[in-house]
Biopython code that builds the backbone (N, CA, C, O; Angstrom):
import numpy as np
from Bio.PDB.StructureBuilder import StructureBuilder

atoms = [
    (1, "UNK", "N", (-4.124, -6.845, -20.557)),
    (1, "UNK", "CA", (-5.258, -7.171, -19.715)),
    (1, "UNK", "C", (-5.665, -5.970, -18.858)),
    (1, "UNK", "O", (-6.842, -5.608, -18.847)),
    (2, "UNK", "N", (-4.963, -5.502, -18.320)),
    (2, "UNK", "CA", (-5.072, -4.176, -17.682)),
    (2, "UNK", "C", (-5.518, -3.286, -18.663)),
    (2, "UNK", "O", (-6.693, -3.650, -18.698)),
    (3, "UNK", "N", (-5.474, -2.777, -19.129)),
    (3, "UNK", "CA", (-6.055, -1.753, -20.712)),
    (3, "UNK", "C", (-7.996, -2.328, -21.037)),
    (3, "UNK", "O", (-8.917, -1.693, -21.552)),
    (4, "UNK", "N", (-7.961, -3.709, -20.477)),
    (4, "UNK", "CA", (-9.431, -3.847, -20.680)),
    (4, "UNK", "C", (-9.890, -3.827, -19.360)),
    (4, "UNK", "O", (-11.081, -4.130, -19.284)),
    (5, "UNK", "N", (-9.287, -3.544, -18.174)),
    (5, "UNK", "CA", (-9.830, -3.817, -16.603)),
    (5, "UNK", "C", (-9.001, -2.981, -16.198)),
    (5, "UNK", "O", (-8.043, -3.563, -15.691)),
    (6, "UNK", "N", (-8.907, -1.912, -16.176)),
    (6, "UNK", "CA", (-8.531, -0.740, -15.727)),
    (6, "UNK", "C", (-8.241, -0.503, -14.077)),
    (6, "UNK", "O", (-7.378, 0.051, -13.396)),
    (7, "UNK", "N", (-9.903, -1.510, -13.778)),
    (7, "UNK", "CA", (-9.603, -0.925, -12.400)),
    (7, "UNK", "C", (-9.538, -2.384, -11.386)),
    (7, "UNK", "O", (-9.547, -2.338, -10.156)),
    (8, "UNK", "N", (-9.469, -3.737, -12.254)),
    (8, "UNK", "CA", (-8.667, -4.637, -11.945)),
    (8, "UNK", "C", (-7.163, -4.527, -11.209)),
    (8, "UNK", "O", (-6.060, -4.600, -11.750)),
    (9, "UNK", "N", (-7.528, -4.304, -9.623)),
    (9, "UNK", "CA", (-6.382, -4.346, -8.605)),
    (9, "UNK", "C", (-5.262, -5.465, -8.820)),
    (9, "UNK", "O", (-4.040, -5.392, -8.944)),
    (10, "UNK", "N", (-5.972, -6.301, -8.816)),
    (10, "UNK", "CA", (-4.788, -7.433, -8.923)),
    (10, "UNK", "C", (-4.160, -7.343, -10.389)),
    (10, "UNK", "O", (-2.996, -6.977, -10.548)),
    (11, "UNK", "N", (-4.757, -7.595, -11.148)),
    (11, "UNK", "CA", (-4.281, -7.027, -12.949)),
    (11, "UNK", "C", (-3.122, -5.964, -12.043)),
    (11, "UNK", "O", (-2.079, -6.297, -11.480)),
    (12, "UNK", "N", (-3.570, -5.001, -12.125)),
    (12, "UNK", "CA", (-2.398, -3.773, -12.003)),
    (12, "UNK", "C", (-1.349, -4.115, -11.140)),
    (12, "UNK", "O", (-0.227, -3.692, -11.420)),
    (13, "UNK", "N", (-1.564, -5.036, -9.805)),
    (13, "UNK", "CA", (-0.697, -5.638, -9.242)),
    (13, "UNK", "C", (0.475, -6.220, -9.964)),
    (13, "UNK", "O", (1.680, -5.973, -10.000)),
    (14, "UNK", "N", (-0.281, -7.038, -10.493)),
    (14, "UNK", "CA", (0.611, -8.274, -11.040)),
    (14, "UNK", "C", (1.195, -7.767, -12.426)),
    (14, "UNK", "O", (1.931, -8.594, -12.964)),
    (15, "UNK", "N", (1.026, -6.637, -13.079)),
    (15, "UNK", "CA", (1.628, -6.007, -13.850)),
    (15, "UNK", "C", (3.003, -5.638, -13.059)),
    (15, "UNK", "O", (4.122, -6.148, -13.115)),
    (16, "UNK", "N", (2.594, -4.782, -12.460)),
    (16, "UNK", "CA", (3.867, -4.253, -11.266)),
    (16, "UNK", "C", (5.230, -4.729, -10.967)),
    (16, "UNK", "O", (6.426, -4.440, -10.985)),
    (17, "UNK", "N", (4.119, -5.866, -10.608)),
    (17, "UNK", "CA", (5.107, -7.303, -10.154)),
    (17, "UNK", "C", (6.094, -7.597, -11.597)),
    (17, "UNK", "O", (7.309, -7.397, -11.573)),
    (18, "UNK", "N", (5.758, -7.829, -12.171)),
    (18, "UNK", "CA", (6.252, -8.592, -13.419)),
    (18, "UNK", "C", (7.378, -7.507, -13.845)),
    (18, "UNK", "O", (8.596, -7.683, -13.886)),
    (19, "UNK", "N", (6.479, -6.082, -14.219)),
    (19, "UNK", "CA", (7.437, -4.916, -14.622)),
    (19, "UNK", "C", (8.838, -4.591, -14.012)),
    (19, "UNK", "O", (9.771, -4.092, -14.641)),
    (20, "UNK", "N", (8.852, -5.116, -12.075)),
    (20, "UNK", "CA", (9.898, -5.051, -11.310)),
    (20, "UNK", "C", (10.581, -6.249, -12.055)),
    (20, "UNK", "O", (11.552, -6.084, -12.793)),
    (21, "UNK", "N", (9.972, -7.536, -11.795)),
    (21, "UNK", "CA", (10.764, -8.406, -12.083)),
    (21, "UNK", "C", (11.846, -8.743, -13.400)),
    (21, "UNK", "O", (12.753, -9.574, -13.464)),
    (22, "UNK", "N", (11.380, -7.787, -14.368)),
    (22, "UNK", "CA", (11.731, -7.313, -15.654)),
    (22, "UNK", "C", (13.117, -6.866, -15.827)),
    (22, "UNK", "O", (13.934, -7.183, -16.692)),
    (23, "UNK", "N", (13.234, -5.931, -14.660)),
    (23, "UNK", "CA", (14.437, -5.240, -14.305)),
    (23, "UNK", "C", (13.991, -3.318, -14.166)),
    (23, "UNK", "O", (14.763, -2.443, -13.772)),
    (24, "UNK", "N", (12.725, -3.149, -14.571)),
    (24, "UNK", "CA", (12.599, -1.804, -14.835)),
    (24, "UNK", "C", (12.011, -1.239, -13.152)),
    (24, "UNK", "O", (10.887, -1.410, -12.679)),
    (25, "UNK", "N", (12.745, -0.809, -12.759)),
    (25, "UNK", "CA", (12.076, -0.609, -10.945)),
    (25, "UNK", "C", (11.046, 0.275, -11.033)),
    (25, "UNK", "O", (9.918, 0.200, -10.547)),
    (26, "UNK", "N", (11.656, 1.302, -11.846)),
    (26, "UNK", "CA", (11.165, 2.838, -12.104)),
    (26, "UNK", "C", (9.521, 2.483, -12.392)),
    (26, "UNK", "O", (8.536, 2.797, -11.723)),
    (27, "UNK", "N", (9.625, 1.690, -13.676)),
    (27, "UNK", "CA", (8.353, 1.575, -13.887)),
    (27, "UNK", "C", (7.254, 0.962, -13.191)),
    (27, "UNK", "O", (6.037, 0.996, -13.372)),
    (28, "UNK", "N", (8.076, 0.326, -12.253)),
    (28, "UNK", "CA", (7.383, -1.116, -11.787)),
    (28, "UNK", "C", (6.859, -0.089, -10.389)),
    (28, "UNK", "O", (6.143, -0.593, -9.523)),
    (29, "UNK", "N", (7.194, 1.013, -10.318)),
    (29, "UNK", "CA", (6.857, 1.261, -8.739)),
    (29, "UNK", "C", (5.867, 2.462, -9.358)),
    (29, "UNK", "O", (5.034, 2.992, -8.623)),
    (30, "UNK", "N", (6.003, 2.823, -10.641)),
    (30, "UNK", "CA", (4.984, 4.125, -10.452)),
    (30, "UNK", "C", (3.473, 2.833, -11.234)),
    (30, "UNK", "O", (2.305, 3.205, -11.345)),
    (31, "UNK", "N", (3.884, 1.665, -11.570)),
    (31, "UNK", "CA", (2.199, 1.142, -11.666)),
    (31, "UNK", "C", (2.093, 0.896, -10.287)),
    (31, "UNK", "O", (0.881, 0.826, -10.089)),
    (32, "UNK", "N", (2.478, 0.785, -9.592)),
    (32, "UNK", "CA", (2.663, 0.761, -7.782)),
    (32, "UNK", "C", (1.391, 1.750, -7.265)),
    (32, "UNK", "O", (0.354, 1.454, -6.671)),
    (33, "UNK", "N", (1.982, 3.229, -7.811)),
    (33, "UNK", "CA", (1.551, 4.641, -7.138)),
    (33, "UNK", "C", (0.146, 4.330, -8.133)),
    (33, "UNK", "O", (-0.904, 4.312, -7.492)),
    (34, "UNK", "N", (0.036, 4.107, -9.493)),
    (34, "UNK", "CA", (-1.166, 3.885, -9.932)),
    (34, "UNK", "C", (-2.194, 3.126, -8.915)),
    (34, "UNK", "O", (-2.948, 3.781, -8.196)),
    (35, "UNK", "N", (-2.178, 2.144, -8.908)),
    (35, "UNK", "CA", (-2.717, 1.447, -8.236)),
    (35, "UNK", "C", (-3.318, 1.536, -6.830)),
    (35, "UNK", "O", (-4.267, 0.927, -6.336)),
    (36, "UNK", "N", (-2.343, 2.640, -6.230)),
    (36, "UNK", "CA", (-3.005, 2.892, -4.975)),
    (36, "UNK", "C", (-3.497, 3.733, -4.713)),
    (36, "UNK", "O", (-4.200, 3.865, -3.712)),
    (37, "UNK", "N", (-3.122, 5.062, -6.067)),
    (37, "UNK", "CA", (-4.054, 6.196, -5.854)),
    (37, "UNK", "C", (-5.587, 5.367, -6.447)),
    (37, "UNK", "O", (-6.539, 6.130, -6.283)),
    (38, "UNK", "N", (-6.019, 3.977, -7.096)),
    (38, "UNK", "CA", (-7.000, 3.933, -7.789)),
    (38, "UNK", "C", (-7.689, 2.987, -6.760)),
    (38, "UNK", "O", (-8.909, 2.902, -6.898)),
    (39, "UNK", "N", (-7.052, 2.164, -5.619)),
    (39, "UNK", "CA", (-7.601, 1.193, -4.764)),
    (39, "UNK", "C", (-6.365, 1.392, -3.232)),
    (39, "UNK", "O", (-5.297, 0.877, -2.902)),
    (40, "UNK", "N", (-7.318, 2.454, -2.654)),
    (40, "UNK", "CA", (-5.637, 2.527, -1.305)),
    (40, "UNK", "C", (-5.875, 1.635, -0.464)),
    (40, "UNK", "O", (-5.152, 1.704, 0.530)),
    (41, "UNK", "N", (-6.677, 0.745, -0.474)),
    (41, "UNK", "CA", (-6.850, -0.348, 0.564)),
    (41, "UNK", "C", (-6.116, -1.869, 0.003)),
    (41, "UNK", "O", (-6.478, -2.934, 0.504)),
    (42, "UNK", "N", (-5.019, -1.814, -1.124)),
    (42, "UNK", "CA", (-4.609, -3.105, -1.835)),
    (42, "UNK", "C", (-3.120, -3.207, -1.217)),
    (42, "UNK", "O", (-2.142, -2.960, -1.923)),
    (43, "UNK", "N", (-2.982, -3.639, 0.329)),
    (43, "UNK", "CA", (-2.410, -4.044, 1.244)),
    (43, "UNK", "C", (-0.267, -4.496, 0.601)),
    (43, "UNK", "O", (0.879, -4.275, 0.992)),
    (44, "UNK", "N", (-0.982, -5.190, -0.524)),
    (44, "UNK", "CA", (0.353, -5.949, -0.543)),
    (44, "UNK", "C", (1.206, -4.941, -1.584)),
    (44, "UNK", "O", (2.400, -5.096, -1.841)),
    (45, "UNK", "N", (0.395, -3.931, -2.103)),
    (45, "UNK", "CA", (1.301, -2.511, -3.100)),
    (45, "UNK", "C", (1.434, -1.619, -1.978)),
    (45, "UNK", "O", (1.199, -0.450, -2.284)),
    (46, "UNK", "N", (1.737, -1.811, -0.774)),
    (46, "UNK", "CA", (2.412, -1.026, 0.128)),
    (46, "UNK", "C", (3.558, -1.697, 0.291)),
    (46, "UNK", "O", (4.619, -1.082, 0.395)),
    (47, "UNK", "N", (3.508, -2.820, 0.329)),
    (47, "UNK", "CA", (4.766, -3.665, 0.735)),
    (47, "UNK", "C", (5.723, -3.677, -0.450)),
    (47, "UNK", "O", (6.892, -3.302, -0.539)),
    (48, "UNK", "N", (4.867, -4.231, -1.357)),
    (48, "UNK", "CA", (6.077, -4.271, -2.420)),
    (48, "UNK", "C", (6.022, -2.720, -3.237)),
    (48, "UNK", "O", (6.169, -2.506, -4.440)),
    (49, "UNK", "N", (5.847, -2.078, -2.505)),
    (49, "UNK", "CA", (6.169, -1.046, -3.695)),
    (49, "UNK", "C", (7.365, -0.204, -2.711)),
    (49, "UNK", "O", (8.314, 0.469, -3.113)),
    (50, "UNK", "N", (7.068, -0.419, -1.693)),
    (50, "UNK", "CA", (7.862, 0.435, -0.439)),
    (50, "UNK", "C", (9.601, -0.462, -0.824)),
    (50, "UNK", "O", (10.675, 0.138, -0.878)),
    (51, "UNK", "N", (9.406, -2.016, -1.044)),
    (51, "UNK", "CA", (10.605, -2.232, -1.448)),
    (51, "UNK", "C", (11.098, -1.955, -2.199)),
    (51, "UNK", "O", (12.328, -1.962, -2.146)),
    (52, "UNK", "N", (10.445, -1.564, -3.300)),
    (52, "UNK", "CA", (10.691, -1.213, -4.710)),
    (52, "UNK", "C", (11.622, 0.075, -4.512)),
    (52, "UNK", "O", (12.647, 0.231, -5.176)),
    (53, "UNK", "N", (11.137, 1.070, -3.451)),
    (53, "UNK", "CA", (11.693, 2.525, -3.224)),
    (53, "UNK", "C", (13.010, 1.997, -2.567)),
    (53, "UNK", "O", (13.985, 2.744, -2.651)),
    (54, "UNK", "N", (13.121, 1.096, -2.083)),
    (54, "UNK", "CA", (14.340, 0.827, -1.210)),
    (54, "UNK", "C", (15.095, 0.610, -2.006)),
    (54, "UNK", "O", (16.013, 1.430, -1.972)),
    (55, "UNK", "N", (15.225, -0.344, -2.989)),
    (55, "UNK", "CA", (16.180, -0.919, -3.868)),
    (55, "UNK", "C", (16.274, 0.447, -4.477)),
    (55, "UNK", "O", (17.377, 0.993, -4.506)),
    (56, "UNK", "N", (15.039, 1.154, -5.049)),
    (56, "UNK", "CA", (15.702, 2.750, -5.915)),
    (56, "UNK", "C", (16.362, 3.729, -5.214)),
    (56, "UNK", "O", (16.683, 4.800, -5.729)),
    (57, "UNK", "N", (16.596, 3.417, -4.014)),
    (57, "UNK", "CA", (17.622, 4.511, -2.604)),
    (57, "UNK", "C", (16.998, 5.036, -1.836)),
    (57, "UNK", "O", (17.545, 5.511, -0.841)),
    (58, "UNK", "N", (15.225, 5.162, -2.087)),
    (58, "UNK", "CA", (14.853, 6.402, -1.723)),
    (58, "UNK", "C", (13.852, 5.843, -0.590)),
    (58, "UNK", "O", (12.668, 5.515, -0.516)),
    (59, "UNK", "N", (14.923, 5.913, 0.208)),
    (59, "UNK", "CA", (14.834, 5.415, 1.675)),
    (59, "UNK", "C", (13.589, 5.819, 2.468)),
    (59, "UNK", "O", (12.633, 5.159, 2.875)),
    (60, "UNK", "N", (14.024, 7.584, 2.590)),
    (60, "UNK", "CA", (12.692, 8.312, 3.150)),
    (60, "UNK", "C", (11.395, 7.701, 2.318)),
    (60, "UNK", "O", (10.508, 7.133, 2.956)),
    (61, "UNK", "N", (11.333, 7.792, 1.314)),
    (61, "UNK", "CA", (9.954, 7.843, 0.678)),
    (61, "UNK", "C", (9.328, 6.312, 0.882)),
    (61, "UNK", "O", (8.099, 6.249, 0.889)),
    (62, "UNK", "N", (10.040, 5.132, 1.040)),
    (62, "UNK", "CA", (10.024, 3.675, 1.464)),
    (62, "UNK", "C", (9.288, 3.886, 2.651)),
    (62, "UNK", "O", (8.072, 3.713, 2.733)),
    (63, "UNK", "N", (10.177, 4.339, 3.767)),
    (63, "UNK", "CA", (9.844, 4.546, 5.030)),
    (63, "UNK", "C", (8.205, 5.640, 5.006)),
    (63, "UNK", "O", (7.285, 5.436, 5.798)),
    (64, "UNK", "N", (8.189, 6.292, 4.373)),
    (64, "UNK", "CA", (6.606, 6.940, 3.765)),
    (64, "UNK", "C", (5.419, 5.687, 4.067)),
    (64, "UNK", "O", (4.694, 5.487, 5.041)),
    (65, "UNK", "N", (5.608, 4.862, 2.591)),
    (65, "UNK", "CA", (4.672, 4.090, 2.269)),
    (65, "UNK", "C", (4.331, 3.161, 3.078)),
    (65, "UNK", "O", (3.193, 2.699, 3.168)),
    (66, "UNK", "N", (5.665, 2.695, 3.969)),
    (66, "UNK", "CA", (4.972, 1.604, 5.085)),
    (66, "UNK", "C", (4.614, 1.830, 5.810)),
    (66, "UNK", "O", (4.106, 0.932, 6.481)),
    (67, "UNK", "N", (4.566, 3.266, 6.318)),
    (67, "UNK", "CA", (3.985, 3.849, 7.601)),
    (67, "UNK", "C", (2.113, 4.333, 6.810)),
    (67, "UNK", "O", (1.137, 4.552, 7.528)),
    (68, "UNK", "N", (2.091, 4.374, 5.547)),
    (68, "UNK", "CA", (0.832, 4.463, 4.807)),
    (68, "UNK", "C", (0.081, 3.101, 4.789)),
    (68, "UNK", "O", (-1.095, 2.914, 5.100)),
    (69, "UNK", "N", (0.709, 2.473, 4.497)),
    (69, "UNK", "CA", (0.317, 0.881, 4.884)),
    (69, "UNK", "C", (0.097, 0.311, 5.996)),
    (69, "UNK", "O", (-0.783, -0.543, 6.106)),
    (70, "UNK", "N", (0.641, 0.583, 6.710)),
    (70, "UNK", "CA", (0.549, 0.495, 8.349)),
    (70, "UNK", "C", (-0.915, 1.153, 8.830)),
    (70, "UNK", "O", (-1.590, 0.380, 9.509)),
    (71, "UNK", "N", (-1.275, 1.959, 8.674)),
    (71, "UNK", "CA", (-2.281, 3.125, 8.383)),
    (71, "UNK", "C", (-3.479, 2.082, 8.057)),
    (71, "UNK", "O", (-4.352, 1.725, 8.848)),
    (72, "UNK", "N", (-3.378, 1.820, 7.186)),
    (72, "UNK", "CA", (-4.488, 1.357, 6.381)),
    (72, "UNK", "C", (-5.171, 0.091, 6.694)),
    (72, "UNK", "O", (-6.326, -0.322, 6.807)),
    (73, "UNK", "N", (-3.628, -0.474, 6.811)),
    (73, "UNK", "CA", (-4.013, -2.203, 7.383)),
    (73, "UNK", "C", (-4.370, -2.028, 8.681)),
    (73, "UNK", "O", (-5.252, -2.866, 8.869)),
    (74, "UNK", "N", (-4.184, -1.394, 9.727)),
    (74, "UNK", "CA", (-4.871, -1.180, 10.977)),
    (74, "UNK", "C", (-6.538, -0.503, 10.717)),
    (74, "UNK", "O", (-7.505, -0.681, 11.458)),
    (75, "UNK", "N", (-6.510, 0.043, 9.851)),
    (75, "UNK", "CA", (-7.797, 0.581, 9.872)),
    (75, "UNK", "C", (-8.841, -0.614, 9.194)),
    (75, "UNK", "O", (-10.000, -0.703, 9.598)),
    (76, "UNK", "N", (-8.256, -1.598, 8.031)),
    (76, "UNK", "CA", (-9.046, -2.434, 7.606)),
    (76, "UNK", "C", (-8.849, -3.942, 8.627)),
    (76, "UNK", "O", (-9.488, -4.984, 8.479)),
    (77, "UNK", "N", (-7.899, -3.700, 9.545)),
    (77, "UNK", "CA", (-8.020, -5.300, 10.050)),
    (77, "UNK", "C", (-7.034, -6.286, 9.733)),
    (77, "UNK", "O", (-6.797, -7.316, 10.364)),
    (78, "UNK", "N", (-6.417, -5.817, 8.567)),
    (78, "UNK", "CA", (-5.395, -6.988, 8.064)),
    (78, "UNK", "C", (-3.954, -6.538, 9.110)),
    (78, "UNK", "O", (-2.865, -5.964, 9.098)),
    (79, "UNK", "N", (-4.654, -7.084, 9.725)),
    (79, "UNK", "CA", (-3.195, -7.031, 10.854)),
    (79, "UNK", "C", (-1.368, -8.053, 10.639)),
    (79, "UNK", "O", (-0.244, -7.824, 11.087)),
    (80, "UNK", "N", (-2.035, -9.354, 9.584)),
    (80, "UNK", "CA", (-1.149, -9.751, 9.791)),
    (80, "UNK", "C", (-0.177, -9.140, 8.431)),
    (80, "UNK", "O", (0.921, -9.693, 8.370)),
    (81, "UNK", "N", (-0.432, -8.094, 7.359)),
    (81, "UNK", "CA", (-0.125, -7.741, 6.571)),
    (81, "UNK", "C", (1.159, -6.180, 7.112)),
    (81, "UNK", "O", (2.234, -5.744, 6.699)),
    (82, "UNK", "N", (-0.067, -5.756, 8.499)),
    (82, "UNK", "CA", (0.351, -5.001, 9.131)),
    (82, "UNK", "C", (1.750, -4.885, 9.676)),
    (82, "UNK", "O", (2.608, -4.003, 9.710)),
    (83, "UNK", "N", (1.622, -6.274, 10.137)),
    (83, "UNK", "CA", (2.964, -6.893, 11.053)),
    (83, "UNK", "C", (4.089, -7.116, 10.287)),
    (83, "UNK", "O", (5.203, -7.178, 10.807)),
    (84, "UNK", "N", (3.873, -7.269, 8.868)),
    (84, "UNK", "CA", (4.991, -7.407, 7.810)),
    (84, "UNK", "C", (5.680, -6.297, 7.312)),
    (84, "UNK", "O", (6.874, -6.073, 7.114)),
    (85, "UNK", "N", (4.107, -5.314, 7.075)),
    (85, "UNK", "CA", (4.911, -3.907, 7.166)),
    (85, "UNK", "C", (5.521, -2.984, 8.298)),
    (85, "UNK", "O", (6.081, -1.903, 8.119)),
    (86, "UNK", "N", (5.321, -3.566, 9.379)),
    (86, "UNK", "CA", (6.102, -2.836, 10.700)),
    (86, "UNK", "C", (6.904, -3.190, 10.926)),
    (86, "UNK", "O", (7.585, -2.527, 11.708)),
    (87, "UNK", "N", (7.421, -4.433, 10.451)),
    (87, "UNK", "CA", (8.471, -5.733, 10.797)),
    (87, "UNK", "C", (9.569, -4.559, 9.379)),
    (87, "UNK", "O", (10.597, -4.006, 9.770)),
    (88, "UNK", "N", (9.194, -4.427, 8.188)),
    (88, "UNK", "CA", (10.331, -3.895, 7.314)),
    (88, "UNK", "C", (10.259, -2.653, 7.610)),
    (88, "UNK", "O", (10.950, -2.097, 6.757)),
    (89, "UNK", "N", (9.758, -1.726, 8.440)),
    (89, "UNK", "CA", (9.912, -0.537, 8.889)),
    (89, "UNK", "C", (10.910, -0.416, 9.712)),
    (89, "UNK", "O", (11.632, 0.580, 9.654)),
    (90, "UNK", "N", (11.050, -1.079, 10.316)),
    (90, "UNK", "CA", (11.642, -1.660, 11.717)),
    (90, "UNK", "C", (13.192, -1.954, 11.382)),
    (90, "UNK", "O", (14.173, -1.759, 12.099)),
    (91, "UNK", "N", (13.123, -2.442, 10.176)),
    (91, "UNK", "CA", (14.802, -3.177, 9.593)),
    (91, "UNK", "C", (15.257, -1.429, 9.197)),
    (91, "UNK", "O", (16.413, -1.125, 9.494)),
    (92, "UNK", "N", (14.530, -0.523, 8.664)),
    (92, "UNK", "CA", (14.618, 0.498, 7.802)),
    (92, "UNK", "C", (15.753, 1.968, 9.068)),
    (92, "UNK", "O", (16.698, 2.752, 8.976)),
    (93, "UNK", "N", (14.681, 1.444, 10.124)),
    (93, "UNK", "CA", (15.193, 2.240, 11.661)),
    (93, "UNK", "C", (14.975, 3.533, 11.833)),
    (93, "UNK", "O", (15.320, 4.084, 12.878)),
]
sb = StructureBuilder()
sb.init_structure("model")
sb.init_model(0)
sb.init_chain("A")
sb.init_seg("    ")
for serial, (resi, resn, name, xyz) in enumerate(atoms, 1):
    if name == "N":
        sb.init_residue(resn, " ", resi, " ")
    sb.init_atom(name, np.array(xyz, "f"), 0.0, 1.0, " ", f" {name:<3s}", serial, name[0])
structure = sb.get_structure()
């Protein structure tokens, strides 16, 4: 589905999603980085992709994306998306 909607956010989302859930992290986090270099305002591939880096170790780069998300969701308003990503920033320390 994605291959015919390319720039279908949620498609690429929910690919993501599925690809993590699969077991493949690796893959599941760089349709992550796809996705947000193609739509940087798609709120919830900060969150789950920042976990995605956590479970792969890579702590710093986690701590990156939610402070990118943080960023973004203050600038668009979605505050309460905001608060989720400051809330797992926060656990991160």
């Amino acid at each position: 589905m994605v291959e015919q909607d390319p720039s279908n956010s949620r498609l690429r989302y929910m690919l993501a999603m599925e690809t993590i859930n699969n077991g493949d992290l690796q893959a599941g986090h760089t349709v992550f980085e796809q996705l947000l270099a193609a739509d940087d305002t798609y709120a919830a591939a900060y969150f789950h992709g920042a976990q995605t880096l956590e479970k792969l170790g890579r702590i710093e780069d986690a701590r990156q994306l939610y402070r990118r998300g943080i960023d973004v969701t203050t600038r668009t308003g979605d505050l309460h998306t905001r608060s989720e990503l400051q809330a797992a920033l926060d656990l991160l320390g």
